[in-house]
SERO-4910 file (N, C-alpha, C, O; in steps of 0.05 Angstrom, whole numbers):
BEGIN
 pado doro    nc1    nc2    nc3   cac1   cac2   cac3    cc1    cc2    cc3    oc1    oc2    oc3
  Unk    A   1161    939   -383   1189    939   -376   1202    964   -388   1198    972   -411
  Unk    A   1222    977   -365   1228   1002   -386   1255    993   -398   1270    976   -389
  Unk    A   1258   1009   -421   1281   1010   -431   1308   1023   -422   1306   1042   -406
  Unk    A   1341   1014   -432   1354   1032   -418   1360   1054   -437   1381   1066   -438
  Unk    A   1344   1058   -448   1359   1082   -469   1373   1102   -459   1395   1107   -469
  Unk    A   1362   1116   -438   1393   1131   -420   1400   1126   -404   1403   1141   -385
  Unk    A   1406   1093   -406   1435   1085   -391   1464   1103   -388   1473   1111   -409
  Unk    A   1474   1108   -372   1502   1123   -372   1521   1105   -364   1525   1097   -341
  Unk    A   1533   1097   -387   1560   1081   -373   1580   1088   -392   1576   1092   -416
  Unk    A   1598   1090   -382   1622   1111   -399   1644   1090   -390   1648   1081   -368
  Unk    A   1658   1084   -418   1693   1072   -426   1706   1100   -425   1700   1120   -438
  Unk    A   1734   1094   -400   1753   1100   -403   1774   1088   -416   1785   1068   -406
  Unk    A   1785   1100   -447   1802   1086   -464   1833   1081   -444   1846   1061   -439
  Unk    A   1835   1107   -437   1856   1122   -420   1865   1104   -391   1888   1105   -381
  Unk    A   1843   1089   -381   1850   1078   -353   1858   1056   -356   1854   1042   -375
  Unk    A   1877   1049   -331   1893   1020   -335   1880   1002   -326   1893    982   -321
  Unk    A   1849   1002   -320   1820    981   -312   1815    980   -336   1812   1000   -351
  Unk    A   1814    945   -345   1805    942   -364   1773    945   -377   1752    940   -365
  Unk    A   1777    953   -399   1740    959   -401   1720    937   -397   1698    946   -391
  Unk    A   1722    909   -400   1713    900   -386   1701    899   -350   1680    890   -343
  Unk    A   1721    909   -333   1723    915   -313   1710    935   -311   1688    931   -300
  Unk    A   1715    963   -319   1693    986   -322   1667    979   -321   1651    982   -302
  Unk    A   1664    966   -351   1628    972   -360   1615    950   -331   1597    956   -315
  Unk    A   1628    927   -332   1607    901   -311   1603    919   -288   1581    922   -278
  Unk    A   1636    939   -273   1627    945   -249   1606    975   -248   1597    985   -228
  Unk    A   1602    983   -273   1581   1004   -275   1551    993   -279   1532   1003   -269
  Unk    A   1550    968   -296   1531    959   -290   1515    941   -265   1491    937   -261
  Unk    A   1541    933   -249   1535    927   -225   1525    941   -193   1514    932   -173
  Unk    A   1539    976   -203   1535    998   -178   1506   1012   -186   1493   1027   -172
  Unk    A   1499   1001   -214   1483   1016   -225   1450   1015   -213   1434   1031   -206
  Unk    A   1452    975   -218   1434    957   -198   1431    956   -168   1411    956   -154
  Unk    A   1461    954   -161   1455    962   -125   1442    982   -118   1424    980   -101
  Unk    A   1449   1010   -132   1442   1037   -127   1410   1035   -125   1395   1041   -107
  Unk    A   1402   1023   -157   1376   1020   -158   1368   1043   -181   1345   1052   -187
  Unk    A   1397   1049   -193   1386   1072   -214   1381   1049   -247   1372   1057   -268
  Unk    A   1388   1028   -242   1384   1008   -253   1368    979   -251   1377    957   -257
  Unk    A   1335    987   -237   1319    976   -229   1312    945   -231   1315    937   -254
  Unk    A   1307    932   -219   1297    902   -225   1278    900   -246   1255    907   -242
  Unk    A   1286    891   -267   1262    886   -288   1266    904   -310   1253    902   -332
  Unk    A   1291    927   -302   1297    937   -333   1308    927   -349   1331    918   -344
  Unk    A   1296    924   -372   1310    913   -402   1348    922   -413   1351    935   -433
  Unk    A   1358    919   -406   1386    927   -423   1389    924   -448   1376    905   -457
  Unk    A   1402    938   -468   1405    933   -491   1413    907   -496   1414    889   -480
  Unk    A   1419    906   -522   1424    874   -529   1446    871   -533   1454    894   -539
  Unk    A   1467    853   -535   1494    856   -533   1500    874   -558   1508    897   -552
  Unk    A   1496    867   -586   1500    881   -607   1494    912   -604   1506    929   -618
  Unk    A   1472    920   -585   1467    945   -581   1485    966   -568   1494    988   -574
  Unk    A   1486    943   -541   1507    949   -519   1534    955   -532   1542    977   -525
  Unk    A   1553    940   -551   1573    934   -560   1572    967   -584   1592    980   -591
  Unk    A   1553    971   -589   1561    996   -612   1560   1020   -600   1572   1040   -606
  Unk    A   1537   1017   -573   1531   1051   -556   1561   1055   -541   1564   1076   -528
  Unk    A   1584   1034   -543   1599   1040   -524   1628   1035   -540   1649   1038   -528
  Unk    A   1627   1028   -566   1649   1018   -573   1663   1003   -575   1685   1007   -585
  Unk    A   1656    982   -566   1674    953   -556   1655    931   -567   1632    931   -573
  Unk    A   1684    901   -566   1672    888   -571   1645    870   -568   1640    868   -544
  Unk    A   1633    861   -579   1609    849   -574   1612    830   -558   1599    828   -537
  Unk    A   1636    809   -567   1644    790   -558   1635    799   -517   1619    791   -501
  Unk    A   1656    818   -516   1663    841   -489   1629    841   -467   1626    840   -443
  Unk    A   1614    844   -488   1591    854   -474   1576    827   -463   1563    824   -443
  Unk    A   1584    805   -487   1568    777   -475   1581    770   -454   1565    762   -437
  Unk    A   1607    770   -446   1624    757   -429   1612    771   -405   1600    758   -388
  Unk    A   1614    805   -406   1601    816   -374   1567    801   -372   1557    790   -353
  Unk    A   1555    805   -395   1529    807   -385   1524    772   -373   1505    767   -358
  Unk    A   1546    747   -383   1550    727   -376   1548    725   -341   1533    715   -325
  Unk    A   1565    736   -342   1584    738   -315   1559    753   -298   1544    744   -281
  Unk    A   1561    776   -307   1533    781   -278   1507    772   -272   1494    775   -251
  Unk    A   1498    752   -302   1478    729   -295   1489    718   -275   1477    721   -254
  Unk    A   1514    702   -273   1527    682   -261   1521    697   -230   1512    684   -211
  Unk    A   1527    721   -229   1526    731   -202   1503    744   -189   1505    756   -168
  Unk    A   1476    741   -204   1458    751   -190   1448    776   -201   1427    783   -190
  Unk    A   1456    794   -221   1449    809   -229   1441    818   -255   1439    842   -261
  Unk    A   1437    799   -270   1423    798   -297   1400    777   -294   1399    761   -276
  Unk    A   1383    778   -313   1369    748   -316   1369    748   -352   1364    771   -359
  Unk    A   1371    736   -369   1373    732   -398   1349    705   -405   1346    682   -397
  Unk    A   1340    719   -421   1308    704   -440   1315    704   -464   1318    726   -475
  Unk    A   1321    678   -478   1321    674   -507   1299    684   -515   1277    677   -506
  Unk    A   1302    700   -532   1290    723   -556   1266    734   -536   1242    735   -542
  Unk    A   1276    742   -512   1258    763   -495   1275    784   -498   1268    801   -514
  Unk    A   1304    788   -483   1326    807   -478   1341    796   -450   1338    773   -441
  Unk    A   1354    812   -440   1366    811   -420   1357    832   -402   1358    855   -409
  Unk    A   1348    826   -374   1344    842   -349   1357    851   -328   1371    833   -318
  Unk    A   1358    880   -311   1364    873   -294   1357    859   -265   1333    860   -258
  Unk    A   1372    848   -251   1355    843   -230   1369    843   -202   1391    833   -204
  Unk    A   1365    851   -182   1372    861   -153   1381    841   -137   1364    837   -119
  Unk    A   1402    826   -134   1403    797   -120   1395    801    -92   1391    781    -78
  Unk    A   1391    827    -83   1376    827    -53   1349    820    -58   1336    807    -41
  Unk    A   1343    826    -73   1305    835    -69   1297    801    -64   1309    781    -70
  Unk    A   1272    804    -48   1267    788    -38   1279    766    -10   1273    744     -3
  Unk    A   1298    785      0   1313    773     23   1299    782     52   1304    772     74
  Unk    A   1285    800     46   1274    796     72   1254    778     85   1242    781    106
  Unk    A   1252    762     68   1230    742     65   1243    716     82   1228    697     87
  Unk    A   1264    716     90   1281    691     96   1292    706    126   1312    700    137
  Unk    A   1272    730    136   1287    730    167   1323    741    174   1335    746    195
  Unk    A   1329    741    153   1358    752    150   1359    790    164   1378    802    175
  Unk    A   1332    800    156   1338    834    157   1338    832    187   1351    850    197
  Unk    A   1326    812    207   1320    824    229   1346    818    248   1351    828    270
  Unk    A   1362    800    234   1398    794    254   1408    817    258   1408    834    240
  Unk    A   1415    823    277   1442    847    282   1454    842    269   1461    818    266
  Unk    A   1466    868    252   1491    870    234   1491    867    208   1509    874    192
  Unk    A   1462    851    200   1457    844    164   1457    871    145   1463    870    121
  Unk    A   1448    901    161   1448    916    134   1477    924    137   1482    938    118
  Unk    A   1496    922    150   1527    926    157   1535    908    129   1543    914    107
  Unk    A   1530    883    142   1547    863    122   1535    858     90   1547    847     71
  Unk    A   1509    869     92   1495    878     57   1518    900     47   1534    901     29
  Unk    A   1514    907     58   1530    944     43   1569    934     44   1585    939     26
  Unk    A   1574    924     62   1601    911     55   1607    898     27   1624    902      9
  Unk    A   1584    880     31   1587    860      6   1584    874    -22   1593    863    -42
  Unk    A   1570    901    -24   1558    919    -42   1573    928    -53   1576    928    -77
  Unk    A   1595    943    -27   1616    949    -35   1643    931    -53   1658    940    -69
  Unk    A   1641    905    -44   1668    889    -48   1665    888    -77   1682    891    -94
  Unk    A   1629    883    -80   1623    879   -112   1633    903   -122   1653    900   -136
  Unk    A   1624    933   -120   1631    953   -133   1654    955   -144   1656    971   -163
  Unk    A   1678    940   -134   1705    935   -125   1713    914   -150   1733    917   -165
  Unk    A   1695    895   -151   1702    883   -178   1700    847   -162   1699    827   -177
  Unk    A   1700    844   -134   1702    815   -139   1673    800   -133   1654    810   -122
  Unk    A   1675    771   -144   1661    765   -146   1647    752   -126   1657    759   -105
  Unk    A   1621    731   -121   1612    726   -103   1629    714    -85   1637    721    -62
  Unk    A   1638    678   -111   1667    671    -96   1679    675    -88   1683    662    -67
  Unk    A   1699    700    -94   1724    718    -76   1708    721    -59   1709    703    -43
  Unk    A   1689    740    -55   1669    744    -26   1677    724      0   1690    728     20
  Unk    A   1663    699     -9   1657    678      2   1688    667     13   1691    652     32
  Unk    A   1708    678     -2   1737    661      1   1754    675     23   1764    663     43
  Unk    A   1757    702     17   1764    721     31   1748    721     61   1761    721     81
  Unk    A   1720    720     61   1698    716     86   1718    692    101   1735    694    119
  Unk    A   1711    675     90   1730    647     96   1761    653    102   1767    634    116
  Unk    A   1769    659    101   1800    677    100   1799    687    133   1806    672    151
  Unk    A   1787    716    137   1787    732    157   1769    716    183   1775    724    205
  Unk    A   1753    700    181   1734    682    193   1764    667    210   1772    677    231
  Unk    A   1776    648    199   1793    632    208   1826    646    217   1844    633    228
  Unk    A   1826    671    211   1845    691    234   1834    701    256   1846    709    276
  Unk    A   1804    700    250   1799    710    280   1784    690    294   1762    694    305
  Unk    A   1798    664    293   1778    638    315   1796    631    328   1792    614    346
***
């Protein structure tokens, strides 16, 4: 497994996005992109929390949260990984519908954006029932 030792994710003290908001959605474009591979190790929160300045507390809550959404996986006293919530979807017949890599890269985007699967799903639900 490789390490992230040159990870690049940069806090803006200066922006009115909170740094929480920053670091998750850098770690989240980081994974889509793929410059943040399935199966790479991330630092450990305490690690994460000093390479960047912030609280520790800060770093459990994101790396929480993007478990929750598909893009971490966390092993008591292994580390924490990343992982690609697409990979493995073509396996389920989904690539071959008209319109799925449209509505992948939408969704890619909404994440980049900051919301979550839920909002996804709510908002989908939203625009679905204006146009029936």
């Amino acid at each position: 497994m490789e390490s992230t030792d040159k990870l690049t994710i940069r806090v803006n003290l200066e922006s009115e996005v909170p740094i929480y908001v920053q670091v998750k959605n850098q770690i989240r474009y980081l994974i889509d992109r793929g410059k943040l591979p399935s199966g790479m190790q991330l630092p450990t929160v305490r690690d994460m929390a000093l390479q960047l300045g912030i609280n520790a507390n800060t770093v459990s809550r994101i790396y929480s949260d993007l478990e929750r959404e598909g893009y971490l996986s966390r092993k008591r006293g292994v580390g924490t990984f990343a992982v690609d919530p697409n990979e493995g979807s073509a396996d389920n017949g989904l690539d071959e519908l008209p319109g799925i890599a449209q509505l992948r890269e939408t969704v890619r985007q909404l994440r980049s954006l900051g919301y979550s699967a839920r909002q996804i799903q709510e908002l989908t639900g939203e625009v679905l029932g204006r146009e029936a």
